[in-house]
Every structure is written in C-alpha cells, then in structure tokens.
C-alpha positions in Angstrom: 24.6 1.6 36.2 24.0 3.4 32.8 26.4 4.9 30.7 25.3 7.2 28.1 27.9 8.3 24.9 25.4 10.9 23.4 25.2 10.3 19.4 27.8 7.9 18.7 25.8 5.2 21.0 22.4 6.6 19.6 23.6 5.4 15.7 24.8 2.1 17.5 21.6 0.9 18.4 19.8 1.8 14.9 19.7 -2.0 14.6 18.4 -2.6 17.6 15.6 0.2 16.9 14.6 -1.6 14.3 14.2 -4.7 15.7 12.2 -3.3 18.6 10.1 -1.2 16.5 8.3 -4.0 15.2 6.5 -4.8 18.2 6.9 -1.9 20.1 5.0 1.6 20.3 7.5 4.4 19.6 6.6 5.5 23.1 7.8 2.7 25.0 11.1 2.5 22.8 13.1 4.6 24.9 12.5 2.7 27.7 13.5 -0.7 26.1 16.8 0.9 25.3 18.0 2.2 28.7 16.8 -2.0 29.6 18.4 -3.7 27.3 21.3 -1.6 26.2 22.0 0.8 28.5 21.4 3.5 26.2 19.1 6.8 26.2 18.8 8.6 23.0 15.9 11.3 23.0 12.5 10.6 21.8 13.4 12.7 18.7 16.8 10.7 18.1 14.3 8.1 17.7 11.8 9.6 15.1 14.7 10.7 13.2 16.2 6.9 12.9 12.7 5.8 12.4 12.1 8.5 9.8 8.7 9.2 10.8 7.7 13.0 9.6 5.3 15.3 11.5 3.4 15.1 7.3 1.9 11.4 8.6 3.8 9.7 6.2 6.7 6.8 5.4 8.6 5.9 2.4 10.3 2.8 1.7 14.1 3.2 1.5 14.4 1.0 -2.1 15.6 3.4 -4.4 14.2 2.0 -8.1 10.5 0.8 -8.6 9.1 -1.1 -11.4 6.2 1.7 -12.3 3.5 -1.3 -11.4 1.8 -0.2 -8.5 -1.7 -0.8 -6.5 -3.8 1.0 -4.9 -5.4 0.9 -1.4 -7.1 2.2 2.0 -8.0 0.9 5.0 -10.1 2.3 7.6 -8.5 2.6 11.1 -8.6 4.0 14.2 -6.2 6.0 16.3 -7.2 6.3 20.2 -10.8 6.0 19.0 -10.9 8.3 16.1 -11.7 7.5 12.6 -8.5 7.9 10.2 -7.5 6.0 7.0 -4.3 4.3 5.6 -3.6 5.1 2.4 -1.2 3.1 0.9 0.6 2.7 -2.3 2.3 -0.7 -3.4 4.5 -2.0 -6.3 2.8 -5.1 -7.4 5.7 -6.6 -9.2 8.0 -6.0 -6.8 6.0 -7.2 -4.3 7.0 -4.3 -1.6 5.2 -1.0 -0.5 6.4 2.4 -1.8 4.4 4.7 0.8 1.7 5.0 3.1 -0.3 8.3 5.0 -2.2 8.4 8.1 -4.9 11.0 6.8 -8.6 12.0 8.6 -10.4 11.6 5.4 -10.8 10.1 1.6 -11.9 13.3 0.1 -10.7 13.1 -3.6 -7.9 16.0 -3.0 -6.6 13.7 0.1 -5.7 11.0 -1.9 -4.6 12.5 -5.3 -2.4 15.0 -3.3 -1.3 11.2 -1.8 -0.4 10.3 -4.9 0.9 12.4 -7.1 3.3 13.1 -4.6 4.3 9.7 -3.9 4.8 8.7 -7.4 6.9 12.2 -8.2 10.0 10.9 -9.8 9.2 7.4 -9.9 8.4 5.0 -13.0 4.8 5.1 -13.6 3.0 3.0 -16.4 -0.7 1.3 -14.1 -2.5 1.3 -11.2 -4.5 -1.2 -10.3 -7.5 0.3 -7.8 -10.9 -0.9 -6.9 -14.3 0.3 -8.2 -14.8 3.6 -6.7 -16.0 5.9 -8.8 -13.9 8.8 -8.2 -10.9 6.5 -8.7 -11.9 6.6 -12.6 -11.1 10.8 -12.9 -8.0 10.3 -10.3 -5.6 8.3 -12.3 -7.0 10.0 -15.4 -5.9 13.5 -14.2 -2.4 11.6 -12.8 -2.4 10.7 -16.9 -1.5 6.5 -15.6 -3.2 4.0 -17.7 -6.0 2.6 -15.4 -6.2 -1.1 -14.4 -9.9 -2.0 -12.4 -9.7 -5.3 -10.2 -11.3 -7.8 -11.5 -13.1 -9.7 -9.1 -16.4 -7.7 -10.0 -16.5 -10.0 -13.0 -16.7 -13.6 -11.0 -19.8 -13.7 -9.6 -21.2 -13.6 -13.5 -18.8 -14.9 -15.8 -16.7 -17.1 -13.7 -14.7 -17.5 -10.2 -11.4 -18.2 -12.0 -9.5 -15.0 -12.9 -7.7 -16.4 -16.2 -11.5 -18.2 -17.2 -12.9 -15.0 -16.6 -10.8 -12.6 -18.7 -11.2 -15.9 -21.4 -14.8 -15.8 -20.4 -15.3 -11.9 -21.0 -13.3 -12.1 -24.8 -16.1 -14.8 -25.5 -19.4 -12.6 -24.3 -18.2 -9.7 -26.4 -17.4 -11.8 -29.4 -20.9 -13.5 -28.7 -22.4 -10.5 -28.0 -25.9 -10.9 -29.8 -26.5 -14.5 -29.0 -26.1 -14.2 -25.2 -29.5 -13.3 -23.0 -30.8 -10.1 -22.8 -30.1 -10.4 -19.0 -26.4 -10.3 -19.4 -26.6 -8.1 -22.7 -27.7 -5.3 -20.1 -25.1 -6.7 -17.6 -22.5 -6.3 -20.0 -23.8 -2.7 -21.4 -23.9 -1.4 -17.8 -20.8 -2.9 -16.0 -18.6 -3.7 -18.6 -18.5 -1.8 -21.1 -18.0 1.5 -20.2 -14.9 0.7 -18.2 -13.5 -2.0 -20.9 -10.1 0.0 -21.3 -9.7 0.0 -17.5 -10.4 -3.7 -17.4 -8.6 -5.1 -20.1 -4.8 -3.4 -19.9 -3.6 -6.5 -17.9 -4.7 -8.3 -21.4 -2.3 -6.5 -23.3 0.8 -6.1 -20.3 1.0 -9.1 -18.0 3.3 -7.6 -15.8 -0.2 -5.8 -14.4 -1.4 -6.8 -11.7 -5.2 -8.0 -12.1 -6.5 -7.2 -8.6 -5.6 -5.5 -5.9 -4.5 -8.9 -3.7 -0.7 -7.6 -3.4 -1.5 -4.9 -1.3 -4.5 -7.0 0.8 -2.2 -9.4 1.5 0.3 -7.0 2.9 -2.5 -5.3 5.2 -3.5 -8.8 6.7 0.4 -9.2 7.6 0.1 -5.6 9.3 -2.7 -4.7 10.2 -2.8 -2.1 13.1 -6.3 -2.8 14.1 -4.2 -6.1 15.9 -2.6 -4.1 17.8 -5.0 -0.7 18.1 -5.1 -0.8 22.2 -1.2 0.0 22.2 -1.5 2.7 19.5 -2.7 6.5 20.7 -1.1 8.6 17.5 -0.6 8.7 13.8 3.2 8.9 14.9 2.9 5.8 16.9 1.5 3.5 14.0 3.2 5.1 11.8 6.6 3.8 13.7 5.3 0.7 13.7 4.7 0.6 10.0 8.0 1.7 9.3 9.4 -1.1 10.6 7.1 -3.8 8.9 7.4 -2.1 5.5 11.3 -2.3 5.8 10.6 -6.1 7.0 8.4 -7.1 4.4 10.6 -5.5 1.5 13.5 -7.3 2.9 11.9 -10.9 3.0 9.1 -11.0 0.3 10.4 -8.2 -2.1 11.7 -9.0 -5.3 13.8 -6.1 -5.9 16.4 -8.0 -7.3 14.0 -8.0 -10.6 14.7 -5.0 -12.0 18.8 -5.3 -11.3 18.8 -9.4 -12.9 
C-alpha cells in the first residue's frame, strides 16, 4: 500500500528523479516513482524538478562560465519528425551551457538561440564550423570568431599544432609555393584568416569544435529515439546528462582555483 505526503515527499525524491531521468522517458517517471518509492507527484511536479520549459529549452545550473564557448547542431528526430539540437558548450570548462529542440536552422533560429543564451554571460569566442551564415552570426553577436580547423588537414597536414605551424610557413612562403596551393590559399584561407588564426593569439580557444562532438557521442538521443515521442521528453532526458556530465568531466573548479 501507497502512501502519498503531497509536496514535502515530491522534493524528497528530487534525487531520485534525477537518477531515473537518465534512462528514463519523462513519461514513464511517474510510474517508477509509485514502484520504487511509493510516491506520486504529478506529471508537472516533475517538469518543474526537471526544469524543462514549454520554450524547448535547458540550462545548466553552473552559475559562472569562462566566455569560451562552441558551437553545434545536430539533426534529430522526434516520433519521426525532423528537428535540430542546438547546443552551446564552454570549451574550457568542458560542460554545456544550453541546448533547444527547434524545427529548423533558419539564421533567426539560431541567433535568437544565441544571443539569448549568452545574455549575461562572459563572452570573448566561439568556435563554429564552416557554414557560411555562421560568418555574419557571431559578427552581428559582436564575439571574435574562431573557424575549426580541420578544413586545413587534408592540405597542409593531419596534425593540428603542424598545421597551424604549417599555415605561418605557406603565408611566409607565399610566392615560392605552387600555383595550385597559391589559389588554395587565396580561396580558403585567406579570406577567413582572422577567424582561423585567434586560437594563435589566445590558447585558451578551442581549435575545433571536438568539445561539443564528444559530448553528443556520450548523448546522443538518436540511441535511444524509439523511447522518445516529444521535444519535452528528450529534453528531460538531456537535462539529466548535462547535469551528469558537468558534474564528472567539468572543470568548473578553473575559474574558482
């Protein structure tokens, strides 16, 4: 036999929300509750603990960030419809500041993403891919402009450090290197050579966008898409990884040592 204490037992089990939320939909959490402990908070108790909005979106709880950030999307989809994570991440601090559920990657989607993300927060690069519109995004957001660098390894080099070596030699080499790679250079390089070479001048920039691959491969919801039917749902689920991940790979301790 149940017994139910209305809010006091609901902010009880927080921890045990969390723990279930990482494998568990948000629909099937209120069942695992009156299981295991008896309990039977509403489904919008839940939300509310989990702090997932009707806007699609989560914040990480970590109060300071280091203004280091990257960049990224990935394509999902939610009980067979296209939608797209957006996701911002601190680089140095290893740890996501916020990700959207959203239906498209028009240019107003993801500047409205973030410039509201990064309201109030320490802002000083972001590291993004080669898309062009990215180019005029971070430039209207007024954020110095850091391109991933991977574009350059297939020419000059499959090592990041050689390459960025390998690039100040071709431009100090300029009119003795082949014509071939004179036009490479001219076409690839040059016009984005103050959005490639910022992590030359600030190490703390990250020189791809790696951190915040790394964190999709360790949760990804295509894994698990069969179980998910709603933004809300994966959204849930994302909470609880991104509180996860910031409490055993961040390094938020950096900018209090």
């Amino acid at each position: 036999m149940f017994h139910f204490h209305g809010i006091k037992s609901e902010i009880r089990v927080h921890t045990q929300i969390f723990d279930l939320r990482l494998y568990r939909p948000l629909r099937k959490l209120r069942g695992d509750l009156i299981t295991f402990f008896g309990i039977l908070p509403s489904h919008q108790s839940i939300e509310n603990r989990l702090k997932i909005s009707d806007l699609k979106t989560i914040k990480n709880q970590v109060s300071n960030y280091s203004g280091y950030y990257c960049y990224d999307e990935q394509y999902i989809k939610i009980d067979g419809e296209k939608r797209y994570r957006l996701t911002l991440f601190d680089s140095l601090l290893n740890i996501p500041l916020s990700e959207e559920i959203v239906e498209d990657m028009e240019y107003d989607t993801i500047y409205t993403f973030l410039r509201e993300r990064l309201r109030d927060k320490p802002l000083f690069t972001i590291t993004t891919d080669h898309k062009r519109e990215y180019k005029k995004m971070m430039d209207d957001l007024k954020v110095r402009h850091q391109l991933c660098i991977f574009h350059l390894f297939k020419m000059i080099g499959k090592d990041e450090y050689i390459t960025m070596e390998r690039l100040e030699l071709l431009l100090n080499k300029y009119d003795d290197i082949p014509l071939f790679l004179q036009g490479y250079i001219q076409k690839k390089i040059l016009p984005d050579l103050e959005r490639i070479t910022p992590l030359m001048r600030d190490l703390s920039i990250s020189r791809t966008t790696n951190p915040v691959e790394n964190y999709y491969r360790q949760t990804d919801p295509g894994q698990i898409k069969k179980r998910y039917k709603t933004s809300r749902g994966i959204l849930s689920y994302l909470t609880g990884k991104m509180e996860y991940w910031a409490g055993k790979f961040g390094r938020t301790q950096h900018l209090t040592s």
